[in-house]
N, CA and C atoms as a LAMMPS dump frame, in Angstrom:
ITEM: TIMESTEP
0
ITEM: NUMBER OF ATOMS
420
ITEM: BOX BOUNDS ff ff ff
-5.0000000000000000e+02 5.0000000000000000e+02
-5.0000000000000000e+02 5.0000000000000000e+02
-5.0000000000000000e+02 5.0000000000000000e+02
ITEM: ATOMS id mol type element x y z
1 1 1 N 0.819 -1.189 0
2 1 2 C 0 0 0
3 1 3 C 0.866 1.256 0
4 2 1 N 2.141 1.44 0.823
5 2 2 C 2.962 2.495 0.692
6 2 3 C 3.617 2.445 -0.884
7 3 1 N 4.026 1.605 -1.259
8 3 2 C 4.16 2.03 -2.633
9 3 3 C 3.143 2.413 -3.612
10 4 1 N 1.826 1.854 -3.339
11 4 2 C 0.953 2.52 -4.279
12 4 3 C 0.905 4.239 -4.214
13 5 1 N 1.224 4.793 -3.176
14 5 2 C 1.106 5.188 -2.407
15 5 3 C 2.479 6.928 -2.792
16 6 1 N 3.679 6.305 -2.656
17 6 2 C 4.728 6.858 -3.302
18 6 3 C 4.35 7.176 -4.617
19 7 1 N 3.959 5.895 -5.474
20 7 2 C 4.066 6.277 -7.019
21 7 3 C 2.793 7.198 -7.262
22 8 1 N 1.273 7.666 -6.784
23 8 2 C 0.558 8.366 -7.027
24 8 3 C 1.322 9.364 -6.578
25 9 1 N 2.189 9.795 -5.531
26 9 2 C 2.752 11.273 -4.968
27 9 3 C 3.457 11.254 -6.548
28 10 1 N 4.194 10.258 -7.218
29 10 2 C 5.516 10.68 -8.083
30 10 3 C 4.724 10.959 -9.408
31 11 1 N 3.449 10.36 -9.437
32 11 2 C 2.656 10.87 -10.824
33 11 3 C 2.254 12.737 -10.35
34 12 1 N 1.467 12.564 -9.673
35 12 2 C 1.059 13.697 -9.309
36 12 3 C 2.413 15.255 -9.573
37 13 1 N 3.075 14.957 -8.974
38 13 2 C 4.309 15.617 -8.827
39 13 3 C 4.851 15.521 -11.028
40 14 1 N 5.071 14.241 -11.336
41 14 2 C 5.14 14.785 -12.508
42 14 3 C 3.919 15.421 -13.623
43 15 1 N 3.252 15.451 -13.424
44 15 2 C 1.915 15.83 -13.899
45 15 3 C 2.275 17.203 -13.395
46 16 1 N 2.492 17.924 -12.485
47 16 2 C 2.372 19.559 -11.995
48 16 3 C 3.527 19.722 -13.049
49 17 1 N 4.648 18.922 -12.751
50 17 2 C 5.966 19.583 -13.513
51 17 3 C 5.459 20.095 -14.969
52 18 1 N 4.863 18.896 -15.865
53 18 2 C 4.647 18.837 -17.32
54 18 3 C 3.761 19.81 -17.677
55 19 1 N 2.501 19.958 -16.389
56 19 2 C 1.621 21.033 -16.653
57 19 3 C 2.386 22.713 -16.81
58 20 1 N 3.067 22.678 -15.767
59 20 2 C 4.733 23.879 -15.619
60 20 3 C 5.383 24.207 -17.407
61 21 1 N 5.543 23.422 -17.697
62 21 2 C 5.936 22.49 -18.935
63 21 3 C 5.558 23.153 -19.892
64 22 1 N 4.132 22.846 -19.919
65 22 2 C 3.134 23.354 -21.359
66 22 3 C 2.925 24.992 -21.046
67 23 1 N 2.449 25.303 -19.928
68 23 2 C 2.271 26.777 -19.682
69 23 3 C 3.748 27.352 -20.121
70 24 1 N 4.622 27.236 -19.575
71 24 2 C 5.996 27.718 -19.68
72 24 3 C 6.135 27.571 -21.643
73 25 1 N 5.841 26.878 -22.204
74 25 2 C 5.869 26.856 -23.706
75 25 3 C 5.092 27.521 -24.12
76 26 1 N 3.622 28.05 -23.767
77 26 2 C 2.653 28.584 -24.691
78 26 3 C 3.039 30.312 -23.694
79 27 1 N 3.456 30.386 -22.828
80 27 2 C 4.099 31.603 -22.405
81 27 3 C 5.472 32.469 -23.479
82 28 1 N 6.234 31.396 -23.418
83 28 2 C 7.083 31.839 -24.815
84 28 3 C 6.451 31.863 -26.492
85 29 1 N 5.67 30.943 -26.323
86 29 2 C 5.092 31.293 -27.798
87 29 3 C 4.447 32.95 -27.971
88 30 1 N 3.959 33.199 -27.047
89 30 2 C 3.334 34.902 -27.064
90 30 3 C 4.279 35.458 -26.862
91 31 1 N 4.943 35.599 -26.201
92 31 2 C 6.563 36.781 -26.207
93 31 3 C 7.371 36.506 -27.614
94 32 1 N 7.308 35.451 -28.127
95 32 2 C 7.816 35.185 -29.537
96 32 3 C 7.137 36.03 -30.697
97 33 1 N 5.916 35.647 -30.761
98 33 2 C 5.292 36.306 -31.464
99 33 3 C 4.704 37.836 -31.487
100 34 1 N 4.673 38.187 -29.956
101 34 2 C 4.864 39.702 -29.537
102 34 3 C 6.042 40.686 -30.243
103 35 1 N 7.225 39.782 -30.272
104 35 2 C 7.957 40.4 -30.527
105 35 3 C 8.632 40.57 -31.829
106 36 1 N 7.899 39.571 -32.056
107 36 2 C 8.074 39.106 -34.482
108 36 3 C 6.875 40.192 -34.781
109 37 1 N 6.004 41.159 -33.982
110 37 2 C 4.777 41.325 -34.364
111 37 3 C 4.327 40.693 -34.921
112 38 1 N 4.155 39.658 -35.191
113 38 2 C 3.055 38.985 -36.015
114 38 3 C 1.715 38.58 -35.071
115 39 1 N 0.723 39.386 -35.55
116 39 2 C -0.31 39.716 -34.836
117 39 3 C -1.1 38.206 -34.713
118 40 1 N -1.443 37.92 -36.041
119 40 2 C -2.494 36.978 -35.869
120 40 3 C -1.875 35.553 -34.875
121 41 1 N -0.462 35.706 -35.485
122 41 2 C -0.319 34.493 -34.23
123 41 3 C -0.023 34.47 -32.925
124 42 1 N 0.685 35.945 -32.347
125 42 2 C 0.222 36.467 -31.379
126 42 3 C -1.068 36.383 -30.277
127 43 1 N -2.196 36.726 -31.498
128 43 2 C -3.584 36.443 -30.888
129 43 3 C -3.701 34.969 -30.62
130 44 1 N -3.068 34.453 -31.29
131 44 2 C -3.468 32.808 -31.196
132 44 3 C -3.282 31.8 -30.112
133 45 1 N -1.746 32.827 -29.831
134 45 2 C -1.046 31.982 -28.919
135 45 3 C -1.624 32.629 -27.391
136 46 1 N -2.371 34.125 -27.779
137 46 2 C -2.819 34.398 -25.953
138 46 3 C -3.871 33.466 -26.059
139 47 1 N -4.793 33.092 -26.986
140 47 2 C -6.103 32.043 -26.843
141 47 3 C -5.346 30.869 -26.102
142 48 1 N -4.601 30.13 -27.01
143 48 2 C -4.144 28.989 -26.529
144 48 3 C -3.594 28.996 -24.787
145 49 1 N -3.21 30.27 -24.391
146 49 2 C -2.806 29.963 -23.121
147 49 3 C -4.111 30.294 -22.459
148 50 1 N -5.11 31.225 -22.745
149 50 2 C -6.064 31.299 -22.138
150 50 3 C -6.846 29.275 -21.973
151 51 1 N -7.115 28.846 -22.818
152 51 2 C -7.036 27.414 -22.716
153 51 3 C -6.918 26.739 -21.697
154 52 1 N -5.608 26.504 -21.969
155 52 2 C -4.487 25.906 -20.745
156 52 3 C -4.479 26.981 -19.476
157 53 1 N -4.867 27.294 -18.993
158 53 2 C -4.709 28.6 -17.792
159 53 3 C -6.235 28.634 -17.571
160 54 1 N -7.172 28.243 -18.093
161 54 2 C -8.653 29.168 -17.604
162 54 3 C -8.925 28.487 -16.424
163 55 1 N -8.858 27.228 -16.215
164 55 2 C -9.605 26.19 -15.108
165 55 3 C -8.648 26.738 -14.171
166 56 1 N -7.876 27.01 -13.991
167 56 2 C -6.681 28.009 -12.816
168 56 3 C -7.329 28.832 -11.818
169 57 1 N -7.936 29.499 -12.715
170 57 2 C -8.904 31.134 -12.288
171 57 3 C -9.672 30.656 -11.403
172 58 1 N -9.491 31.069 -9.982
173 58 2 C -10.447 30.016 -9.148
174 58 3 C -9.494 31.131 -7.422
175 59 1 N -10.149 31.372 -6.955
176 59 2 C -10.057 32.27 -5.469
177 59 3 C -8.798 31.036 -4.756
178 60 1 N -7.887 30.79 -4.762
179 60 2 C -6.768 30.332 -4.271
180 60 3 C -6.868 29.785 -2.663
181 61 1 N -7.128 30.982 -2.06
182 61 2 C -7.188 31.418 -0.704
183 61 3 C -8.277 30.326 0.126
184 62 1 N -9.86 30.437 -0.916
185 62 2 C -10.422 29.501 -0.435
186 62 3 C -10.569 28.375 -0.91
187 63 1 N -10.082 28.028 -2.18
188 63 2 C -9.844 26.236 -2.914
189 63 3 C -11.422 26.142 -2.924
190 64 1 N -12.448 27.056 -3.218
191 64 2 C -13.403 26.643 -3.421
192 64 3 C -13.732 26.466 -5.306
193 65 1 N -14.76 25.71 -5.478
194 65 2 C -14.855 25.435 -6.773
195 65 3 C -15.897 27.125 -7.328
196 66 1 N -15.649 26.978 -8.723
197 66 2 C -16.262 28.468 -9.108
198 66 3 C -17.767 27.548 -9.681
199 67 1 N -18.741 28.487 -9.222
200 67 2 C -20.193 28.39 -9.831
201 67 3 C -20.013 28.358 -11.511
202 68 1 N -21.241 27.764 -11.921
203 68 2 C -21.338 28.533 -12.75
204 68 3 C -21.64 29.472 -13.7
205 69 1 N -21.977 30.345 -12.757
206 69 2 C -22.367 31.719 -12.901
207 69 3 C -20.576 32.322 -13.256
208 70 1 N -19.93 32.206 -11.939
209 70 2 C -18.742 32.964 -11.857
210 70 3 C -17.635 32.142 -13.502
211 71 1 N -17.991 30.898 -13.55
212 71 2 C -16.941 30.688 -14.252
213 71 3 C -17.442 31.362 -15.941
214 72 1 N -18.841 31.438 -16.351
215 72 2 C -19.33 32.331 -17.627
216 72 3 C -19.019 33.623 -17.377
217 73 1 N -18.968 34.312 -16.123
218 73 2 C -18.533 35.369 -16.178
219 73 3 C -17.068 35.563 -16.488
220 74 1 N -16.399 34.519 -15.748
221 74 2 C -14.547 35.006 -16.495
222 74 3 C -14.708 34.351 -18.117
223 75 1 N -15.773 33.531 -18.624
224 75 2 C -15.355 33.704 -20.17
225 75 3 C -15.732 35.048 -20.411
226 76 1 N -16.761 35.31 -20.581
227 76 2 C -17.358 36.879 -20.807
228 76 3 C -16.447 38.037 -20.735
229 77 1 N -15.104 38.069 -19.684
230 77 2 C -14.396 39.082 -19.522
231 77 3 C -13.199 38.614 -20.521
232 78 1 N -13.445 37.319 -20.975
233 78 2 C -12.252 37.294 -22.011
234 78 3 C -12.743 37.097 -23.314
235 79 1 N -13.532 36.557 -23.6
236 79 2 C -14.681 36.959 -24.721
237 79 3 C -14.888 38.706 -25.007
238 80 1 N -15.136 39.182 -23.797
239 80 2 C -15.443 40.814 -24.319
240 80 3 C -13.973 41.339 -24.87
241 81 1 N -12.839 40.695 -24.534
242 81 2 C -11.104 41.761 -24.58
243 81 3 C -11.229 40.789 -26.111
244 82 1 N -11.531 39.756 -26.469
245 82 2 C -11.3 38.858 -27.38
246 82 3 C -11.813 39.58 -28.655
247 83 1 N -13.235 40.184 -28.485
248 83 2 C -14.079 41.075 -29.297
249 83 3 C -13.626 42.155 -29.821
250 84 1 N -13.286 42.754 -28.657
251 84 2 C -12.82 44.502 -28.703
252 84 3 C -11.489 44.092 -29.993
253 85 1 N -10.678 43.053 -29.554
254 85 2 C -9.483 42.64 -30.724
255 85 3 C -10.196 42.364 -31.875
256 86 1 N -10.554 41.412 -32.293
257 86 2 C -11.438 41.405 -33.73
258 86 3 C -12.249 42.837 -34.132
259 87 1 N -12.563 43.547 -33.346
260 87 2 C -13.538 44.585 -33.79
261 87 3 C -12.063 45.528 -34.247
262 88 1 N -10.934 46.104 -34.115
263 88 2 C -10.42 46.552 -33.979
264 88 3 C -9.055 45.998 -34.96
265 89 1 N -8.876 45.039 -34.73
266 89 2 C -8.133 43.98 -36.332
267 89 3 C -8.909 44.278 -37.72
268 90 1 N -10.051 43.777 -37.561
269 90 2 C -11.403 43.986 -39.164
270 90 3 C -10.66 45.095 -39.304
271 91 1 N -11.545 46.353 -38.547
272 91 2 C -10.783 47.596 -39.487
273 91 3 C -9.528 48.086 -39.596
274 92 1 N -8.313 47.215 -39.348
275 92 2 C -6.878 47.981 -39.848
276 92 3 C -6.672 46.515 -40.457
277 93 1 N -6.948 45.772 -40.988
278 93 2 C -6.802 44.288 -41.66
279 93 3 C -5.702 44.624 -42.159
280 94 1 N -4.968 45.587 -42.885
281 94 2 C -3.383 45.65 -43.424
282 94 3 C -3.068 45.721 -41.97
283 95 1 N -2.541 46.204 -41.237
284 95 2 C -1.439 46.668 -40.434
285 95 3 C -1.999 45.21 -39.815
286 96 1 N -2.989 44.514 -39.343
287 96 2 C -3.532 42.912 -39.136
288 96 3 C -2.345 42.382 -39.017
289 97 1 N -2.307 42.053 -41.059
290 97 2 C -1.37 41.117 -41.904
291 97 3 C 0.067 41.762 -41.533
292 98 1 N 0.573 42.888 -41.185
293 98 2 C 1.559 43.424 -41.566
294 98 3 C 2.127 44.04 -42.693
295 99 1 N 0.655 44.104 -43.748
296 99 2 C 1.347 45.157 -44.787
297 99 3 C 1.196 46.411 -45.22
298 100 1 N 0.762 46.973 -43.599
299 100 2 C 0.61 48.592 -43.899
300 100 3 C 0.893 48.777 -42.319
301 101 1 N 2.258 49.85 -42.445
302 101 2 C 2.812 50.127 -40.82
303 101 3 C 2.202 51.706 -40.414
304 102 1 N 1.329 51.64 -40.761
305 102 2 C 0.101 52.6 -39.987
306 102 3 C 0.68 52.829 -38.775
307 103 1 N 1.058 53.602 -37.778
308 103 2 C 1.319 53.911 -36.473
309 103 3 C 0.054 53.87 -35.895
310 104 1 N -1.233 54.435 -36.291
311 104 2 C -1.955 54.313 -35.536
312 104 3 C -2.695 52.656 -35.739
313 105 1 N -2.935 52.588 -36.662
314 105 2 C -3.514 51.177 -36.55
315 105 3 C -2.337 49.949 -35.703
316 106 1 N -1.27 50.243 -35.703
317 106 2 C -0.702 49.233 -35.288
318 106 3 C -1.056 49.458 -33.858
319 107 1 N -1.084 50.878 -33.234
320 107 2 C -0.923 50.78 -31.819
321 107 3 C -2.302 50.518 -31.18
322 108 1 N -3.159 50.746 -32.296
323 108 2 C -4.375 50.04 -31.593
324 108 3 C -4.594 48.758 -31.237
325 109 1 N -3.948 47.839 -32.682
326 109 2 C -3.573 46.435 -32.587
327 109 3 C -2.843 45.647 -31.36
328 110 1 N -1.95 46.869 -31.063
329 110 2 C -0.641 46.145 -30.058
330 110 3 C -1.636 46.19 -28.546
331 111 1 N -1.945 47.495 -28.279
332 111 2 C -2.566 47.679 -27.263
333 111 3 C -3.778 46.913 -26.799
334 112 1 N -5.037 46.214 -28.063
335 112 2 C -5.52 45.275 -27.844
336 112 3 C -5.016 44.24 -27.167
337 113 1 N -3.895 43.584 -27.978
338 113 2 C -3.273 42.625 -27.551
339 113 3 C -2.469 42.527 -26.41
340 114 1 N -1.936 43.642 -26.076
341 114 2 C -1.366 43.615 -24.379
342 114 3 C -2.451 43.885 -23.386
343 115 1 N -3.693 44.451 -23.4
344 115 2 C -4.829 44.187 -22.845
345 115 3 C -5.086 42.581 -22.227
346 116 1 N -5.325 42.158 -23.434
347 116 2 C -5.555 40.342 -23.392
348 116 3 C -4.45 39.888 -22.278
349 117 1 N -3.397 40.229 -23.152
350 117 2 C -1.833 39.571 -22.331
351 117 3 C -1.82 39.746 -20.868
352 118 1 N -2.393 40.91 -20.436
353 118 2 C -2.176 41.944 -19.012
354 118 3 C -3.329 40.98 -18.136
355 119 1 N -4.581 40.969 -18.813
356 119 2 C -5.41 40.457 -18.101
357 119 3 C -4.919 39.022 -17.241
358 120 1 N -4.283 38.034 -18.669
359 120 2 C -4.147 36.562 -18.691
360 120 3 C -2.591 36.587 -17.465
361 121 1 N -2.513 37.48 -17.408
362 121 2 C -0.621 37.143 -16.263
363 121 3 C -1.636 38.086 -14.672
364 122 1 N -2.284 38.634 -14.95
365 122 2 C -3.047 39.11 -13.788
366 122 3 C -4.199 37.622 -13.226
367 123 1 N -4.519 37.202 -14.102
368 123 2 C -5.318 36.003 -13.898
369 123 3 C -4.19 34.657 -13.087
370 124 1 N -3.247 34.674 -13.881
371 124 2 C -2.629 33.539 -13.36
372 124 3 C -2.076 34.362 -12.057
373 125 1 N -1.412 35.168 -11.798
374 125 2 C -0.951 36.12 -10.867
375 125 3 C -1.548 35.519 -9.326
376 126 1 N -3.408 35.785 -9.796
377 126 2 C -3.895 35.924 -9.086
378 126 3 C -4.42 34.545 -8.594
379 127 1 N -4.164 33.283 -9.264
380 127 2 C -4.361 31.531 -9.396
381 127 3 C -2.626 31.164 -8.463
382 128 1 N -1.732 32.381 -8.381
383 128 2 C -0.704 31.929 -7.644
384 128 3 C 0.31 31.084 -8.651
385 129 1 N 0.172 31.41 -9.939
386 129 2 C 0.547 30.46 -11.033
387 129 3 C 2.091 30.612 -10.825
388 130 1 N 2.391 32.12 -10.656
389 130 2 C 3.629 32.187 -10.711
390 130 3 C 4.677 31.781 -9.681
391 131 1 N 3.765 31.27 -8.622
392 131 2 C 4.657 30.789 -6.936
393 131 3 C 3.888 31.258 -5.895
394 132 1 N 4.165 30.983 -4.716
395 132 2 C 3.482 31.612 -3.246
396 132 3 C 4.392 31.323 -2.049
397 133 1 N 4.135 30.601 -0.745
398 133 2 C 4.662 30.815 -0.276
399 133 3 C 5.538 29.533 -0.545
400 134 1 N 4.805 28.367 -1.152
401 134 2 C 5.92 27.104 -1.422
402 134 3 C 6.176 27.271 -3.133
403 135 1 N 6.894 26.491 -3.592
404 135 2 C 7.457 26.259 -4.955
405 135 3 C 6.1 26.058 -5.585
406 136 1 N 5.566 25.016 -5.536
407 136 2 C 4.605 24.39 -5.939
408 136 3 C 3.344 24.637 -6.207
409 137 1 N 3.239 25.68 -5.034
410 137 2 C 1.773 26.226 -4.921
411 137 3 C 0.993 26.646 -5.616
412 138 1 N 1.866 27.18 -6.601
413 138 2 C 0.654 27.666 -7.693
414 138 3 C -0.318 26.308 -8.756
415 139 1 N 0.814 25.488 -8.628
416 139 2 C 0.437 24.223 -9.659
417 139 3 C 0.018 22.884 -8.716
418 140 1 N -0.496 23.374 -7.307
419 140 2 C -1.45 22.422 -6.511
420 140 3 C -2.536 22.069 -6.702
């Protein structure tokens, strides 16, 4: 029984690591693409971490489970930043693609997109994603 016992602690434990793993990869994929500007995949890659990161979003403090009321409401707040980007991409669709360096259309573009970004590191921030008082804690 103690070994059954050990090896669920050693799954568990690798399962947080790998989860560490994938976030830590789709984290660099958006700073990659932030910084290639390339918008559309940019956008792609904050979805994809929104993904992987949403079931996170959850009051830490009390480990209680979110309704679901509360959990349509955090799509809704990323659905609405998700919108405001498409509404705001449509009309500069060159500076979009990258083939019109519009200053203003781009900075509307960028600023959408660090919106999204700001929210999604405030979200995990606030899931303890990034650490607490143990190593682990965020990925408990």
């Amino acid at each position: 029984m103690e070994d059954s016992n050990i090896q669920n602690q050693e799954l568990a434990y690798d399962l947080r690591q790998r989860y560490a793993m994938i976030v830590g990869d789709h984290l660099d994929d958006v700073a990659i693409n932030r910084k290639q500007k390339n918008y559309p995949n940019y956008f792609n890659a904050l979805v994809d971490l929104y993904t992987i990161i949403e079931f996170r979003f959850k009051e830490r403090s009390s480990k209680k489970k979110l309704s679901l009321s509360e959990i349509k409401e955090l799509i809704e707040e990323f659905d609405t930043l998700e919108n405001d980007l498409i509404k705001i991409a449509n009309k500069n669709i060159d500076a979009w693609f990258g083939r019109s360096k519009d200053p203003e259309a781009i900075s509307k573009i960028e600023g959408a997109l660090r919106v999204i970004e700001r929210y999604l590191y405030y979200k995990m921030n606030e899931a303890k994603m990034f650490g607490g008082k143990r190593d682990t804690e965020g990925l408990v």
